[in-house]
C-alpha positions as CSV (number, residue, x, y, z in Angstrom):
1,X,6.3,86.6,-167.9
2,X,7.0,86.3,-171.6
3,X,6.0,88.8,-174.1
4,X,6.4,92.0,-171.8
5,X,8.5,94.9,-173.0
6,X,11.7,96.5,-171.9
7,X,10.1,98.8,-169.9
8,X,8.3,96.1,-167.6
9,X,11.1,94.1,-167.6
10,X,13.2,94.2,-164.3
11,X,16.0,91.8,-162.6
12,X,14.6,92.3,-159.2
13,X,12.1,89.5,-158.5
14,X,9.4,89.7,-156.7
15,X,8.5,89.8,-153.1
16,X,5.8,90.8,-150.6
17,X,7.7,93.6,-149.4
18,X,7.2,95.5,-152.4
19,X,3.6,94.6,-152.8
20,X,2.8,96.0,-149.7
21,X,5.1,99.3,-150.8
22,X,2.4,101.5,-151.9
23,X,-1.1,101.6,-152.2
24,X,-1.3,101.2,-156.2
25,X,0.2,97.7,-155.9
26,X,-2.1,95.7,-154.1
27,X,-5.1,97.4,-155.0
28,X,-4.5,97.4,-158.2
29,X,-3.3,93.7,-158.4
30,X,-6.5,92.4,-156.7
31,X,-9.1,94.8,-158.3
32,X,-7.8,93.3,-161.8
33,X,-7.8,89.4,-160.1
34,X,-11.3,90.4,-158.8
35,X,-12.7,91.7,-162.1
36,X,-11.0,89.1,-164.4
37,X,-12.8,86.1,-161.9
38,X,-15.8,87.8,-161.3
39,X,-17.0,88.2,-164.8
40,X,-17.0,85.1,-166.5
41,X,-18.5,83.5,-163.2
42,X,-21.4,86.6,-163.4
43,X,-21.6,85.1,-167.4
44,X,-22.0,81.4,-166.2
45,X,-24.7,82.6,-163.5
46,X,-26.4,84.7,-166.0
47,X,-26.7,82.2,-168.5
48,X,-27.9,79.4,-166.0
49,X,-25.1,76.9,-166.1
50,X,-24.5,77.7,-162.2
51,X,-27.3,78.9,-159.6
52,X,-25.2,81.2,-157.4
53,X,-25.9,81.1,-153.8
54,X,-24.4,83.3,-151.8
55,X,-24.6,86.7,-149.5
56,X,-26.8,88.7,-152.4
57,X,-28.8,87.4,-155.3
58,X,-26.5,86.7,-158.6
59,X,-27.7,90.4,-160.0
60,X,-27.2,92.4,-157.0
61,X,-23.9,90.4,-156.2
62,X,-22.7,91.4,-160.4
63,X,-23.8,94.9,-158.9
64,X,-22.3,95.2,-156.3
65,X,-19.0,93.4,-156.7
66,X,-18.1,95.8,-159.8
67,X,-19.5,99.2,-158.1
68,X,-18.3,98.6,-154.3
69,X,-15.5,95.9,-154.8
70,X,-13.5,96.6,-158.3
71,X,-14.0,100.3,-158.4
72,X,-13.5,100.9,-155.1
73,X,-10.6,98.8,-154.9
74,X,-9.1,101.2,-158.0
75,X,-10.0,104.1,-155.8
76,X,-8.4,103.1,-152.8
77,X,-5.3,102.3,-154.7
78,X,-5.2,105.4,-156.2
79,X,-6.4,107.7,-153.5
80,X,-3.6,106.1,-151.3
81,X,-0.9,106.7,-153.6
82,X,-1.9,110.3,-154.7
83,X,-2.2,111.6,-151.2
84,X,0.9,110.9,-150.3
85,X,1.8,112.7,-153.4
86,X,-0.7,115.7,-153.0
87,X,0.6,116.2,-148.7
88,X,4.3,114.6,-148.9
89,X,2.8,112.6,-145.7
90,X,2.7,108.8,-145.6
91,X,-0.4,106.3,-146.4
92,X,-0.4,103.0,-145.2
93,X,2.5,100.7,-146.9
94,X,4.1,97.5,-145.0
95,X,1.8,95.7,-142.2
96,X,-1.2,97.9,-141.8
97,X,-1.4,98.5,-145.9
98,X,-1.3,94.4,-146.2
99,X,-4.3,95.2,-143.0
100,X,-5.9,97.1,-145.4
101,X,-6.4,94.6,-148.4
102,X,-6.8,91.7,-146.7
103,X,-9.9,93.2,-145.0
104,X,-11.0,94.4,-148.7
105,X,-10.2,90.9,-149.9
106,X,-11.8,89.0,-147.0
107,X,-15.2,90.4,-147.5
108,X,-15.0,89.8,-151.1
109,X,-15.1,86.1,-149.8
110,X,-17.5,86.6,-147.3
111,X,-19.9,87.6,-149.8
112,X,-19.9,84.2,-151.7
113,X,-21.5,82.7,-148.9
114,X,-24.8,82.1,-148.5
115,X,-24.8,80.7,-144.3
116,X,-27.3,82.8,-143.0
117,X,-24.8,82.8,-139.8
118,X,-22.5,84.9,-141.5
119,X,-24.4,87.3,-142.8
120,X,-24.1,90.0,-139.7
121,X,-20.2,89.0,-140.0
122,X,-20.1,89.7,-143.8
123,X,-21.8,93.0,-143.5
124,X,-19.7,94.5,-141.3
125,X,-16.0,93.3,-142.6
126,X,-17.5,94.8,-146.2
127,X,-19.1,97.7,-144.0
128,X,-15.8,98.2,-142.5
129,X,-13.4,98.8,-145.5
130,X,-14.5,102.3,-146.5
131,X,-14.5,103.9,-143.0
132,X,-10.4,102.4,-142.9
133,X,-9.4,103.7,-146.3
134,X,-10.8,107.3,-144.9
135,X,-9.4,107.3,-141.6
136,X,-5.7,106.2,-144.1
137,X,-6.0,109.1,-146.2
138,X,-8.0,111.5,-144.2
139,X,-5.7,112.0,-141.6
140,X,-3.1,113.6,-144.3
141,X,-5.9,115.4,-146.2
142,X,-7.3,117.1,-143.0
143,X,-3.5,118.5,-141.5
144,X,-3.1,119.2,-145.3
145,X,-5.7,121.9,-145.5
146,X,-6.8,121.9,-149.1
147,X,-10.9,121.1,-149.4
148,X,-10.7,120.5,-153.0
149,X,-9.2,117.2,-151.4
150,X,-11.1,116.7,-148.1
151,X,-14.3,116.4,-150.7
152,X,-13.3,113.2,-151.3
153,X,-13.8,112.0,-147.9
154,X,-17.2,113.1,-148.5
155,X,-17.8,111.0,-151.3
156,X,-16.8,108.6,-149.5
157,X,-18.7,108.8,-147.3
158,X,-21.4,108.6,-149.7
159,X,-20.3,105.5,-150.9
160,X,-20.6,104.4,-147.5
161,X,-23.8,105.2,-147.2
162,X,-25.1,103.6,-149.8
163,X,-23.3,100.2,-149.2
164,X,-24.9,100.1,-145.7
165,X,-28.1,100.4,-147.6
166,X,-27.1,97.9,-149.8
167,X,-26.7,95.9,-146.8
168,X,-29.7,97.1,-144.7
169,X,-31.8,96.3,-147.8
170,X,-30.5,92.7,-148.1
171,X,-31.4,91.5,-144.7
172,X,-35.2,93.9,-144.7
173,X,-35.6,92.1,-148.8
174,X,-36.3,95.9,-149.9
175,X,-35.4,95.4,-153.7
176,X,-36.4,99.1,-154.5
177,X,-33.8,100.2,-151.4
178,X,-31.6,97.7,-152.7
179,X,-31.5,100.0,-156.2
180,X,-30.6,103.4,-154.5
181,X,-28.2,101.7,-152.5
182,X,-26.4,100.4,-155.6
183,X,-27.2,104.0,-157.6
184,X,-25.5,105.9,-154.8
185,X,-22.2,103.7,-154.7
186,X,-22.6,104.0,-158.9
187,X,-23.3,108.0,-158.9
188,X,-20.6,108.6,-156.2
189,X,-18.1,106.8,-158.3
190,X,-19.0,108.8,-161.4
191,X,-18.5,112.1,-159.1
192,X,-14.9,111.2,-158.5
193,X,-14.0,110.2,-162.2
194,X,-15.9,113.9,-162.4
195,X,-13.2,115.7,-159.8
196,X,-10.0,113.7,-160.3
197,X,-10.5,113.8,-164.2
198,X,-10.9,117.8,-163.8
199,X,-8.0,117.6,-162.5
200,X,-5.5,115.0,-163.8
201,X,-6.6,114.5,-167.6
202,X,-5.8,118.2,-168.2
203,X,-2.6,117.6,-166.5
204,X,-1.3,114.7,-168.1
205,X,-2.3,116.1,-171.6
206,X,-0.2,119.2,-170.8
207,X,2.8,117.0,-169.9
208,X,2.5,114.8,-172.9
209,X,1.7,116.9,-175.9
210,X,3.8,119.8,-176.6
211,X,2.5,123.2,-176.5
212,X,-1.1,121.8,-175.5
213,X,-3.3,124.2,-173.7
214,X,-6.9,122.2,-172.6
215,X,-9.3,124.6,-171.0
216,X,-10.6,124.9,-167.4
217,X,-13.2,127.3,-166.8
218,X,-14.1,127.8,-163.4
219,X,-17.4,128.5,-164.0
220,X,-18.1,125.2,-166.0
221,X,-16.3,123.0,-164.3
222,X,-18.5,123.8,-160.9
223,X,-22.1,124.2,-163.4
224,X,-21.0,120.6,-164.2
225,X,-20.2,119.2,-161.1
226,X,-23.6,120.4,-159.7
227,X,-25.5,119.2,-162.6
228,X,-24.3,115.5,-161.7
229,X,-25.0,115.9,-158.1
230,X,-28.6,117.3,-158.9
231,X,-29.3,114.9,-162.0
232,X,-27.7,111.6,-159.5
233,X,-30.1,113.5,-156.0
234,X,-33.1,113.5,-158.6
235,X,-32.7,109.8,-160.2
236,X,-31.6,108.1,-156.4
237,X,-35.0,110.1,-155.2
238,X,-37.3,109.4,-158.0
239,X,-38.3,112.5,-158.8
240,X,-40.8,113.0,-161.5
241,X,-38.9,112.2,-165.1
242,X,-39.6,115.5,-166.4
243,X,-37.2,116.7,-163.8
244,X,-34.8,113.9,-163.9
245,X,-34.7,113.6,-168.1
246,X,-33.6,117.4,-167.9
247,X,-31.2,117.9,-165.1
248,X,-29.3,114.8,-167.0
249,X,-29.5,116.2,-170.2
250,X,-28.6,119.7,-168.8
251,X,-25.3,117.4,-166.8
252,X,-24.9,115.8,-170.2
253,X,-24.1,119.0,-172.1
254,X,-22.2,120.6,-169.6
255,X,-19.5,117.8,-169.4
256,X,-19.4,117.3,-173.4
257,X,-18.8,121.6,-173.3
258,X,-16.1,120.7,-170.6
259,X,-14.7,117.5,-172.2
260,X,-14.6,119.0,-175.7
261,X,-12.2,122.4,-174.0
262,X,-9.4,119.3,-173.1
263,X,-9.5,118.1,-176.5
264,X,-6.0,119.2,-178.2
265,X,-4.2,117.7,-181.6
266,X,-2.5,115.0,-180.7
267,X,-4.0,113.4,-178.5
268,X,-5.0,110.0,-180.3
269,X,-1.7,109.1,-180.4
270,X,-1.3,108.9,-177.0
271,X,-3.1,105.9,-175.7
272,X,-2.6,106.3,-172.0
273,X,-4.2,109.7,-172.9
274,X,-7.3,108.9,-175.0
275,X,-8.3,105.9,-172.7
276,X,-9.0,108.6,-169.9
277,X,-10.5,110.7,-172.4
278,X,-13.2,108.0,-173.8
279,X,-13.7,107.0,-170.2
280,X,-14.8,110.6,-169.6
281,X,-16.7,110.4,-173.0
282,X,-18.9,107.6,-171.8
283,X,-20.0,109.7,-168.8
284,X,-21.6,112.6,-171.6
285,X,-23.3,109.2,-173.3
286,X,-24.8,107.5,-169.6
287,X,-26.1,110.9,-168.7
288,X,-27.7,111.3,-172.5
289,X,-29.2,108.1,-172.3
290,X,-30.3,108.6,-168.7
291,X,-32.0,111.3,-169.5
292,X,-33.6,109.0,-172.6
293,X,-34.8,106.3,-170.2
294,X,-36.6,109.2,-168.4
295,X,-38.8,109.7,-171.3
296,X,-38.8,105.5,-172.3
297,X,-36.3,105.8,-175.1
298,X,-34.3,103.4,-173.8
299,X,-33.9,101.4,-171.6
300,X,-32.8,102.0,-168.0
301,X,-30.0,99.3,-167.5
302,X,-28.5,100.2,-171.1
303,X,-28.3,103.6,-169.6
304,X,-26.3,102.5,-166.3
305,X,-24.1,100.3,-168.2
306,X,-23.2,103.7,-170.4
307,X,-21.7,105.1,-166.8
308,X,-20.4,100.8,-165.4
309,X,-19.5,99.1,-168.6
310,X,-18.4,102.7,-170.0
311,X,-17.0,105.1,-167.7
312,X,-16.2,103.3,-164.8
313,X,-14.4,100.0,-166.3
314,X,-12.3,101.9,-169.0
315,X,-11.3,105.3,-166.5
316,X,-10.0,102.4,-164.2
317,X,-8.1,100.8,-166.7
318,X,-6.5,103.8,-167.5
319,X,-5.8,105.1,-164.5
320,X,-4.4,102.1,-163.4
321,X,-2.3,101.8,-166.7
322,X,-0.8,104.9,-166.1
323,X,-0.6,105.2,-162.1
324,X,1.2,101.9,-162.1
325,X,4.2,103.3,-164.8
326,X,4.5,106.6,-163.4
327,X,4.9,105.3,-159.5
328,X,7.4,102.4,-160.6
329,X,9.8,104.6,-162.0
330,X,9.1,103.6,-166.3
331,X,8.2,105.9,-169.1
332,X,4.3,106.6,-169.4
333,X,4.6,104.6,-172.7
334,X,1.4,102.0,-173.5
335,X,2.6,98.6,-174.8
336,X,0.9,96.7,-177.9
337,X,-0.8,94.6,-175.3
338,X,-2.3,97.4,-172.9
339,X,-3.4,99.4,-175.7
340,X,-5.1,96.5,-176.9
341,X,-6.6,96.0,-173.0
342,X,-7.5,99.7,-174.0
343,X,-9.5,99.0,-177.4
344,X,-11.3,95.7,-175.9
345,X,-12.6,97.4,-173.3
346,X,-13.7,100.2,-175.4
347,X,-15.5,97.7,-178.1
348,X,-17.1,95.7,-174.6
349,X,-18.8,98.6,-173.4
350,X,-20.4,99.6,-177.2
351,X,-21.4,96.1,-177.2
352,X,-23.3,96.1,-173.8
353,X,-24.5,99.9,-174.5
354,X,-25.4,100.2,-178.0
355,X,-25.9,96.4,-179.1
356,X,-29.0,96.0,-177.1
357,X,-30.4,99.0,-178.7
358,X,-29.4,98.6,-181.9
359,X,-29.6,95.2,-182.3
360,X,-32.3,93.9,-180.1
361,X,-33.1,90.8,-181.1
362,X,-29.5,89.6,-180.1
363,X,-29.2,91.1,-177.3
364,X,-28.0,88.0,-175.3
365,X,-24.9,87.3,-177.6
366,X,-24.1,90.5,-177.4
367,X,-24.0,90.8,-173.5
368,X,-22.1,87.9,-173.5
369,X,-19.6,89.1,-176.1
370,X,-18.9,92.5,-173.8
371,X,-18.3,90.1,-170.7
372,X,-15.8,88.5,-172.7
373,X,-14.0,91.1,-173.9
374,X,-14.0,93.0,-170.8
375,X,-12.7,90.1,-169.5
376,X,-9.9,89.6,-171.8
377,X,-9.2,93.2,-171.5
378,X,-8.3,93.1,-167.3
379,X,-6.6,89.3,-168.8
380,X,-4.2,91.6,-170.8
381,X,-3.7,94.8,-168.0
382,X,-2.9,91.6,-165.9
383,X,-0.5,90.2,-167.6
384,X,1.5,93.4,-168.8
385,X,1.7,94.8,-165.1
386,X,1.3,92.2,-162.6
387,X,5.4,91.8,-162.8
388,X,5.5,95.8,-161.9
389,X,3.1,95.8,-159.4
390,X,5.3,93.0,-157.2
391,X,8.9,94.1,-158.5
392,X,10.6,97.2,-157.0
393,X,11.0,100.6,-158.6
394,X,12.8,100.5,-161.5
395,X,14.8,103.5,-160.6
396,X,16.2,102.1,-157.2
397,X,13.3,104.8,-155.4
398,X,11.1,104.0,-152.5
399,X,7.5,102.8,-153.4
C-alpha cells in the first residue's frame, strides 16, 4: 500500500502462511475489519436508514459485537502471542490457529441473521470460541505454573459466563439479564486492561525512556484490583447506589494513585506509550462517572462508554499498534498515520463521553461524529499494518 513507511515496508509478499504464523496476525487483522464494518452499519441502524434484523436487536448486537467480538478478538490475539512468550511453549499457528479464527469469524456471521432456525446453531459457534482460546493458551499457562497468569483463564471464564447469559437472555427476552450479561463481558475486559497494563505499561516505559523508574506498589496494585472486582460485583448485582457510587469512587482513586506512580518525563513523546497510558486514564474517568450515575449525575450509558469508547477501544489500538511491531521484527516507532489513529480515537471517545454531557442538546451529532472518527481511526491502524500482519518477519525470524 502507498503511503506506509520504511519500517512497514517489506519485499516479501503476502501469503496465508504467514497470517496464520502467530496469533497477533489474524486476530488482529479481523478485529480491525470487524470494528471498521461494524460501526458505520451500527451508525446507519441507529439513525434509521436501515432496520437491522438479525440474531440480537440493533443495540444489544452494537453491544455485543464491540465487547464479545472486537475486544475479545484483540485479546485472543494478544493472549496467544504473549503466552508463547511468557512459557517458551507453542499456541496455535498454521491449521488449527486458521480453526481458531474462522470459528470467531463464523459466528460474527451467524449473528447477522435473524432465521429463528439458526439461532441454537449461532449460540453455540459464538458460545464456543472462548472455551477454544482457553483450552490454546491454558494448556501452556497450567504446565507453566505461574497464577499471576492462570488468572486469566478465569477471566475468561467470566467472559464466558456472561456471553452465555447474553445468549440465555436472548432466547428467555430477559432485557434486564440481557444488561449483566453485557456488564460482565464489559467489566471482565476492563479487569484484564487492569492486570496486563500492571504489568506491561510499566514495562514498556522502562524500555523506552531512559533512566525511567514508574512505581509498583504491591499493596496498591492488589487494593485496586479488588476495588474493580467489588465496584463491577456491586453494579452487575444492583446493589443499593450508596454502595455501588462508593466502591467506584474508592476503585476510581486507587487506579488514578496507581496510574499517576507510572507517569515519568518523557513520556508524551512516545506515542505507542501515551496511547496505553490515556487508555488506562479513561478507566479512572468510567469508574468516576460510574460512581456519578449512582447518585443521577450523569447518565448511565455516558458512564459505560467512559470504560467502551474510552478504555477499551484506545488500550486495543495500542496494544495492537505495538504488539504487531514488536512480534514482526520493526522498531516500536509510531508512524504519522498511526499516531493520528491514536489522536482520533482519543477525540471519538471525548465526543461520545463528554459531548452528551456538556453539550446536550446535540447530543446526536456528536455520537455520530465519535462513530466516525473511531471509524476512521481502525481505517488508519488498517491501512498502516495490514501489510505487516500478512508479510513475514522482517528480520528473517519465525512468527
Amino acid at each position: 500500500m502507498a503511503g506506509l513507511s520504511s519500517q512497514s515496508s517489506v519485499s516479501a509478499t503476502p501469503n496465508m502462511l504467514t497470517l496464520f504464523a502467530l496469533g497477533f496476525r489474524p486476530f488482529f487483522l479481523l478485529a480491525g475489519i470487524l470494528a471498521a464494518a461494524i460501526m458505520p452499519l451500527w451508525l446507519t441502524v441507529w439513525m434509521g436508514y436501515w432496520p437491522l434484523a438479525a440474531y440480537f436487536s440493533p443495540l444489544t448486537w452494537h453491544a455485543h459485537e464491540m465487547l464479545y467480538g472486537y475486544a475479545v478478538a484483540v485479546i485472543a490475539g494478544f493472549l496467544l502471542t504473549a503466552v508463547r512468550n511468557w512459557t517458551g511453549m507453542t499456541t496455535p499457528s498454521g491449521a488449527s490457529l486458521a480453526a481458531l479464527a474462522a470459528l470467531w469469524l463464523l459466528a460474527r456471521l451467524l449473528l447477522l441473521c435473524p432465521a429463528a432456525s439458526m439461532h441454537t446453531l449461532t449460540a453455540l459457534l459464538d458460545l464456543s470460541f472462548l472455551p477454544a482460546l482457553m483450552l490454546a493458551i491454558g494448556i501452556p499457562l497450567v504446565r507453566y505454573g505461574k497464577w499471576q497468569n492462570t488468572a486469566l483463564l478465569i477471566i475468561l471464564a467470566l467472559m464466558l459466563g456472561g456471553n452465555g447469559i447474553v445468549h440465555f437472555a436472548m432466547l428467555t427476552d430477559d432485557a434486564a439479564l440481557m444488561r449483566r450479561g453485557l456488564d460482565i463481558g464489559l467489566y471482565a475486559i476492563i479487569l484484564v486492561i487492569v492486570i496486563l497494563g500492571g504489568r506491561v505499561i510499566p514495562f514498556f516505559i522502562r524500555g523506552a525512556i531512559p533512566h525511567a523508574e514508574p512505581k509498583s506498589r504491591p499493596a496498591l496494585e492488589i487494593a485496586s484490583i479488588a476495588a474493580l472486582i467489588a465496584a463491577a460485583i456491586a453494579g452487575i448485582g444492583d446493589a443499593p447506589a450508596v454502595m455501588t457510587g462508593t466502591l467506584a469512587a474508592t476503585a476510581a482513586v486507587l487506579h488514578a494513585v496507581r496510574l499517576a506512580g507510572w507517569y515519568c518525563n518523557g513520556l508524551w513523546h512516545e506515542p505507542l506509550l501515551w496511547v496505553l497510558y490515556l487508555g488506562y486514564a479513561w478507566i479512572v474517568v468510567g469508574l468516576a462517572l460510574t460512581a456519578g450515575a449512582t447518585s443521577d449525575l450523569v447518565p448511565p450509558a455516558v458512564a459505560m462508554h467512559a470504560l467502551m469508547a474510552g478504555s477499551i477501544s484506545v488500550t486495543t489500538i495500542g496494544m495492537m499498534a505495538r504488539v504487531a511491531l514488536g512480534h514482526s521484527g520493526r522498531r516500536l516507532q509510531a508512524t504519522r498515520l498511526t499516531v493520528a489513529a491514536f489522536y482520533l480515537i482519543n477525540i471519538a471517545a471525548v465526543c461520545r463521553v463528554a459531548g452528551p454531557l456538556l453539550l446536550p442538546e446535540n447530543t446526536l451529532v456528536l455520537i455520530t461524529l465519535s462513530g466516525t472518527l473511531f471509524t476512521a481511526s481502525i481505517l488508519c491502524f488498517l491501512w498502516v499494518y495490514t501489510p505487516i500482519l500478512v508479510t513475514p518477519r522482517i528480520d528473517g525470524k519465525p512468527g
